[in-house]
C-alpha positions in Angstrom: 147.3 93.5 83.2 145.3 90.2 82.7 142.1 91.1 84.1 142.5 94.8 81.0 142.8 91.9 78.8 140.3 89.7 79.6 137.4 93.0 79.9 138.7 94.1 76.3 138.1 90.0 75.2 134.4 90.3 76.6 133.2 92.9 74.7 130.7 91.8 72.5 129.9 93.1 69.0 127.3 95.9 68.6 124.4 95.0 67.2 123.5 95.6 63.5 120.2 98.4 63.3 118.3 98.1 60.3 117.9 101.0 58.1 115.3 101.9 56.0 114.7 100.0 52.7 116.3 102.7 49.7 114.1 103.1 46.4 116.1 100.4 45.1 115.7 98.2 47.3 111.8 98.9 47.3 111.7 98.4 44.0 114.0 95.2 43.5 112.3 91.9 42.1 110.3 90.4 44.4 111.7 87.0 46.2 110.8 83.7 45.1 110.5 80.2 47.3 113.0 78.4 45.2 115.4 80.9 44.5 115.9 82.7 47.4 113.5 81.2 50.5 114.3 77.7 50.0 118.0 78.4 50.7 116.9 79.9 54.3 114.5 77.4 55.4 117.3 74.8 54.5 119.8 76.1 56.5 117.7 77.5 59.3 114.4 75.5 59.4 114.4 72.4 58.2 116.3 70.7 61.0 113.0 70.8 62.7 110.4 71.6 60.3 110.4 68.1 57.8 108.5 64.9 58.1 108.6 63.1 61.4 110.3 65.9 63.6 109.8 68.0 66.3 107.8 71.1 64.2 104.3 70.8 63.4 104.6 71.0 59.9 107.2 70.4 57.1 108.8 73.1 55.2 110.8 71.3 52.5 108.7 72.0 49.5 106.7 75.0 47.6 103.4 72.5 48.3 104.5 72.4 52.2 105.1 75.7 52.7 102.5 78.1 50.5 99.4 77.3 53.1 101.4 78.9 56.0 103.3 81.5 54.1 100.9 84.4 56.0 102.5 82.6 59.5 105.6 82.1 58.3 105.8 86.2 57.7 104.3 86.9 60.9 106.5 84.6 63.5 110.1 85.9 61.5 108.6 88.9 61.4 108.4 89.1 65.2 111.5 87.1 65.7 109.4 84.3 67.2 111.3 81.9 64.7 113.6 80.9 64.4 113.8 80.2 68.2 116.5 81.8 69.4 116.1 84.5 72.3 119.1 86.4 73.2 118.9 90.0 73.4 120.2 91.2 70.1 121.8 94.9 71.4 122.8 93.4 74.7 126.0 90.7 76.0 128.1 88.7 73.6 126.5 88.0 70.0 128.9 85.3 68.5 127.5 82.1 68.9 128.6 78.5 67.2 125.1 77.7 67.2 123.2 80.7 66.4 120.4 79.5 64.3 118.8 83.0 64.2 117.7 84.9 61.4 119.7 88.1 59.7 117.9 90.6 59.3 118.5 90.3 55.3 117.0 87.1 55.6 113.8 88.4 57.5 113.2 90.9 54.8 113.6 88.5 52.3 110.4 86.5 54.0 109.0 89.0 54.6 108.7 90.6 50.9 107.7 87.5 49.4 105.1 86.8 52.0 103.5 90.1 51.4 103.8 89.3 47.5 101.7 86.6 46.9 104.2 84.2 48.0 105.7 83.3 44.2 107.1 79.8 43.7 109.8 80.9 40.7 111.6 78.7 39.1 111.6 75.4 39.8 115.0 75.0 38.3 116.2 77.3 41.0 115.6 74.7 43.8 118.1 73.7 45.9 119.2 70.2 46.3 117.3 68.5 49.0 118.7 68.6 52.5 120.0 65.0 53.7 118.8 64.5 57.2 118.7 62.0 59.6 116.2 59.5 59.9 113.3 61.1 62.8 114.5 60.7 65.8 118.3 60.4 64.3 121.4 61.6 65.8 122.8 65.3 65.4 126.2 65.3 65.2 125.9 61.6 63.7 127.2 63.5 60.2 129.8 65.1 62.0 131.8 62.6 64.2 129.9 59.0 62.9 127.3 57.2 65.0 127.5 57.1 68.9 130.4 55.4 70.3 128.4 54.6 73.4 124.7 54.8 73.7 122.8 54.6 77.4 119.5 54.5 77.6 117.6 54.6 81.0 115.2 51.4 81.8 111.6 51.7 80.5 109.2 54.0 81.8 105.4 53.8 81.3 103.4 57.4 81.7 99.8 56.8 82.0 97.2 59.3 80.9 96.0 62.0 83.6 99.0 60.4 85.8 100.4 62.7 88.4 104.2 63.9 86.9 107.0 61.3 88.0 110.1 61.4 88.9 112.1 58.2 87.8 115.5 57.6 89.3 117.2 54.5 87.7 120.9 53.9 87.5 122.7 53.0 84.1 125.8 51.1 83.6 128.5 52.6 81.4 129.9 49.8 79.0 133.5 50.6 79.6 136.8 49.0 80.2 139.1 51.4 79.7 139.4 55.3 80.4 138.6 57.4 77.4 137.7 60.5 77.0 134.5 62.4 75.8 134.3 65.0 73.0 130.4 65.2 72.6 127.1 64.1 74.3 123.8 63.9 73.6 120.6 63.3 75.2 116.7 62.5 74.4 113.6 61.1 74.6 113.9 58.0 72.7 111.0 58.7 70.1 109.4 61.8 69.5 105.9 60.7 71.3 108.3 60.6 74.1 108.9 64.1 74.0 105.2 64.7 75.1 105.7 63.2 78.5 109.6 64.3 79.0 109.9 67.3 81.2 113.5 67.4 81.2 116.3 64.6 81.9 119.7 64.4 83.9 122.8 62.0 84.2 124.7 61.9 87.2 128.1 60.4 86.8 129.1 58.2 88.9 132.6 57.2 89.3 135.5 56.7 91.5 138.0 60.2 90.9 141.0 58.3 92.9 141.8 56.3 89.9 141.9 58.8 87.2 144.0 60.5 90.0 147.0 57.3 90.1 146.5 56.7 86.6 147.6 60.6 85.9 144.5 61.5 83.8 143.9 64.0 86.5 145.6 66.1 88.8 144.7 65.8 92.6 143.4 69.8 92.6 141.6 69.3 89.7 137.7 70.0 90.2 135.7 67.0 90.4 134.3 65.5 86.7 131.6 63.3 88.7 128.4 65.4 89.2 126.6 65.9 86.6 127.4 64.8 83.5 124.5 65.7 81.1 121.1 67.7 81.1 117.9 67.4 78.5 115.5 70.1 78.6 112.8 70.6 75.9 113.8 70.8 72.3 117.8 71.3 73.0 119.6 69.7 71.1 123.3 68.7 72.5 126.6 69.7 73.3 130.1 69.4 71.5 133.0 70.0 73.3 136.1 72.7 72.6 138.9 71.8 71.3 140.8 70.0 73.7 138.3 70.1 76.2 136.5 67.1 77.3 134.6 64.9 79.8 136.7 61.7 81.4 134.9 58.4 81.6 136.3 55.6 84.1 135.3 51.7 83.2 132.8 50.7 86.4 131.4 54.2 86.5 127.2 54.3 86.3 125.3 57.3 85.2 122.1 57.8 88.0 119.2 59.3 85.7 116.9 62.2 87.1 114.2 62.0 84.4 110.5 64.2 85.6 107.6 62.9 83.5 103.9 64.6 82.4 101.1 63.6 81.4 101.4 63.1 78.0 97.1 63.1 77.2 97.7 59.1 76.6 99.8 56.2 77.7 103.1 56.5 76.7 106.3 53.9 76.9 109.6 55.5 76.3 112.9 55.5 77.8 116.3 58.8 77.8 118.7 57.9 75.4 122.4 59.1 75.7 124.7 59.4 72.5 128.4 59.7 73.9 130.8 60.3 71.2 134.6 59.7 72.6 138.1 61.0 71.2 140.3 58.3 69.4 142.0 56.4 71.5 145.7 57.8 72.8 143.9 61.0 71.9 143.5 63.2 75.3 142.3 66.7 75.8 143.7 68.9 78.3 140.9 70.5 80.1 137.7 68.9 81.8 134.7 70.7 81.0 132.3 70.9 84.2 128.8 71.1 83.6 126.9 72.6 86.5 123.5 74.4 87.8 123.8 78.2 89.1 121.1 79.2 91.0 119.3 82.8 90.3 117.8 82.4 93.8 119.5 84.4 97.2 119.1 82.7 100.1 117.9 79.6 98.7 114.8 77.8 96.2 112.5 78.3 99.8 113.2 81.9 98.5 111.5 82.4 95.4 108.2 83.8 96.4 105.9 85.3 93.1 103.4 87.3 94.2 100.0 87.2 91.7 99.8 89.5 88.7 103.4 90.7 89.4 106.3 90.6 87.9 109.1 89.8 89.6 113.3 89.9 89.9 115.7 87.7 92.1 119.3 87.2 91.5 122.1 84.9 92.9 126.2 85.6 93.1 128.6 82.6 92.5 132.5 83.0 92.6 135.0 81.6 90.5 137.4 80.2 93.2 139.7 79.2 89.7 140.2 80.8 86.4 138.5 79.4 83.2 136.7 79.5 80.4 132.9 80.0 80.1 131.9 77.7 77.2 128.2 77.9 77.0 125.1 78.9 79.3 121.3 77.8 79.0 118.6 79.4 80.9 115.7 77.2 82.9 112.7 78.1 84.3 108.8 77.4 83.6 106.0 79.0 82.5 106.6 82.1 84.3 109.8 82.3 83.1 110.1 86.0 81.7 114.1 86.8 81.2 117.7 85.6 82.7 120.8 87.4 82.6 124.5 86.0 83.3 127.0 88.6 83.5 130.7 88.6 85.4 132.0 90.7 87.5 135.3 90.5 88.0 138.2 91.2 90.5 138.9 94.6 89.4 135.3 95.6 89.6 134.9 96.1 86.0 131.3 94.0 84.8 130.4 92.6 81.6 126.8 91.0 80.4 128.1 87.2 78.8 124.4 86.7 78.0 121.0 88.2 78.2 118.0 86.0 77.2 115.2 88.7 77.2 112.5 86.8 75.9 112.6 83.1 77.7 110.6 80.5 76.0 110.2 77.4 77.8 109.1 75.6 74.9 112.7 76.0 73.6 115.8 75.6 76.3 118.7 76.8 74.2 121.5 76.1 75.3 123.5 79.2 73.9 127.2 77.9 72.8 130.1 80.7 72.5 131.8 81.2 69.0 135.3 79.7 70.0 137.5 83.9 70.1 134.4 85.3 72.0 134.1 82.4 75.0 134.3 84.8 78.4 137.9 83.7 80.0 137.4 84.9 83.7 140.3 85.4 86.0 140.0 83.8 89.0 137.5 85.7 91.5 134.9 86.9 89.0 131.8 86.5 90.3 129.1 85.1 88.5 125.9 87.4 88.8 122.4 85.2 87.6 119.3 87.6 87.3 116.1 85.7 86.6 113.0 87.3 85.8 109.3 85.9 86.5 106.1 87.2 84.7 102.9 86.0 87.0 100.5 88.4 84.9 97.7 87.8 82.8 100.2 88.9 79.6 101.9 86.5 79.9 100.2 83.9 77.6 101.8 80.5 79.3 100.8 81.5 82.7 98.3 79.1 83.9 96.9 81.4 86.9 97.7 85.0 87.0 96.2 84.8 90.8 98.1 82.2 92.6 101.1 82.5 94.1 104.1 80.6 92.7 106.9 79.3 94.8 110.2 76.7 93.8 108.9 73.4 92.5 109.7 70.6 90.4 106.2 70.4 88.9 105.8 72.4 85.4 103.1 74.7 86.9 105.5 75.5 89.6 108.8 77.7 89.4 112.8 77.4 89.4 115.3 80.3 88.4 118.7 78.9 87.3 121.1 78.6 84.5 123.2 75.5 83.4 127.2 76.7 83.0 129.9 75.2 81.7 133.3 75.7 82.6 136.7 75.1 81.3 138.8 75.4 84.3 142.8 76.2 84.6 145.5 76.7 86.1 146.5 80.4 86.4 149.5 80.0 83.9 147.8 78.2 81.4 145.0 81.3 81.7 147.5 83.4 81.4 148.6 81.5 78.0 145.0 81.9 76.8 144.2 85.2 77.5 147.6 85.9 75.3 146.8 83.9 72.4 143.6 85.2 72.4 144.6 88.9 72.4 147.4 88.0 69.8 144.5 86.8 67.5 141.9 89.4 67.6 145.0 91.7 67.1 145.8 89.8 63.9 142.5 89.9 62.8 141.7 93.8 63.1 145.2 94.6 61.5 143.6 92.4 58.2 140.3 94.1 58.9 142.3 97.4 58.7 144.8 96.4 55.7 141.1 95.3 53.2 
């Protein structure tokens, strides 16, 4: 009966197909930057594209944004931006952190690109957007500044150095257990971001004690591992409600942080924000971040032929039931497509996510909208597909005729996805998958009854 449940939770929402304009709509005044672009690029832009970030150039004002209104059509048009690359007809489409455009949104660039771009009214602007300063914190406005922030020791990347892998260990300024309800994890200043390949935190800490003090039970899966991952341009992760990450005092974090050549010397150091419940305040689940290989048999297996394109695929079984809470793709430059999907006890499969155009310029890390996070019975087995494109289309690949094998370095190649997992006991699964069918059975009766 659970596992009929849980396929009928997994079912993602069809995808909306765009239908032809009508006359009306044809003919409908034509958009203006203050009225009705501003709004968008506020909500869905801005966060990288102002002074001081990440983006190339600002798009806060009409002055900003008129040279590259021609662009601007052409990369929404396309899809290209926002950045966001799951597969919009394919897997689960509800998302906490969907920063893609609607397609109502699209067409409104689009039209008043194509118009002449009009400015309106400047009347109709929108207050100005209150960010934080450049290389600020991102949920600083949600939960306050960082309750904790570790940064790894100095590290000096020298132009045309060969890339680096810098393995310090980091002391975490505790004295007391507490629990963690968000992290994350940066390059310290944005010129650091040119030499930062990607960044990991190892926690560790002694389990035994969290076991005596009753914070854990002694057949719950180890929190030490991994605690945190930085890959380019993500931005961090907030916990479920309820869910969290358990810090011991005397616990270190052991940083696994790959530097480039960055074109010049650069100093910088990885930078941490944790942000911790109140005190007395204690989830009940531990959230376990892990990597899930795409590779069978092992990374000595992935073997690209040149100018091919190429498929390998990896099997991973839930040996306890839980709750999928977000996935995020990695590869390099190759990197073409990568699939996650369960298959579970009964035989029945279901695609959780399908990233169809990988950008490694961008490692999403796709989050789950809380009714439409996968809960998986235990013995699903989690099927990773990873696609590699090693041909001259594909316009980040630095040699279409070498052969590309596993490797740490940028022009080399991996093939895995970063998971986390809620995990539970059977009964409280069994609880979920209830509460969760009584909800979505509330809501289509009020969907019905309007």
């Amino acid at each position: 009966m659970a596992n009929r449940i849980v396929g009928r939770i997994l079912i993602g929402a069809l995808s909306l197909v765009a239908l032809p304009a009508t006359l009306s709509a044809q003919t409908a005044a034509v958009p203006t930057f203050t009225k009705d672009v501003a709004p968008i690029f506020q909500n869905k832009c801005e966060s990288c594209h102002r002074p001081d970030s990440i983006a190339p150039m600002s798009l806060q004002t009409y002055q900003e944004v008129r040279p590259w209104a021609r662009s601007i059509r052409d990369r929404v048009a396309s899809r290209n931006m926002p950045p966001w690359h799951i597969d919009p007809a394919v897997g689960i489409q509800h998302y906490q952190n969907d920063r893609s455009l609607s397609q109502k949104e699209i067409d409104t660039i689009v039209r008043w690109a194509s118009n002449g771009a009009p400015q309106g009214d400047p009347k109709d602007m929108p207050p100005p957007m209150k960010w934080a300063e450049a290389n600020g914190w991102n949920y600083e406005k949600k939960f306050g500044p960082p309750d904790i922030i570790v940064r790894s020791p100095k590290y000096k990347q020298k132009a045309g150095a060969m890339d680096a892998w810098y393995k310090p260990v980091s002391d975490v300024p505790l004295t007391e257990p507490r629990w963690v309800r968000a992290i994350e994890m940066r390059p310290g200043t944005i010129k650091g971001r040119k030499i930062t390949h990607h960044a990991l935190a190892y926690l560790m800490q002694d389990e035994r004690e969290a076991i005596k003090q009753g914070l854990i039970s002694a057949d719950n899966d180890s929190g030490a591992g991994l605690f945190m991952e930085w890959a380019v341009n993500k931005e961090g992760e907030i916990m479920r409600p309820n869910t969290g990450k358990l810090l011991m005092p005397g616990s270190k974090f052991r940083w696994d942080i790959h530097y480039s050549d960055g074109g010049e010397d650069i100093e910088d150091v990885v930078e941490m924000g944790i942000y911790l419940y109140p005190k007395g305040q204690e989830p009940k689940y531990r959230t376990m971040l892990s990597l899930y290989s795409g590779i069978q048999g092992g990374n000595r297996a992935l073997d690209i032929a040149p100018n091919t394109v190429s498929v390998t695929q990896n099997f991973h079984v839930m040996r306890r039931a839980g709750r999928v809470e977000n996935f995020q793709p990695h590869m390099h430059l190759r990197g073409k497509a990568q699939m996650v999907e369960a298959i579970m006890p009964n035989g029945q499969m279901q695609v959780l996510g399908h990233v169809n155009r990988f950008e490694f310029n961008w490692m999403n890390n796709y989050v789950f909208a809380d009714d439409y996070a996968p809960l998986l019975p235990k013995g699903t087995i989690l099927r990773i597909t990873s696609w590699h494109d090693n041909t001259a289309a594909n316009k980040n690949n630095p040699d279409p005729n070498q052969w590309v094998g596993w490797g740490d370095r940028t022009v080399d190649e991996m093939a895995h996805i970063w998971i986390n997992i809620t995990y539970m006991s059977d009964e409280d699964f069994a609880k979920e998958v209830e509460a969760r069918k009584q909800k979505l059975a509330t809501t289509t009766e009020r969907q019905q009854q309007q």
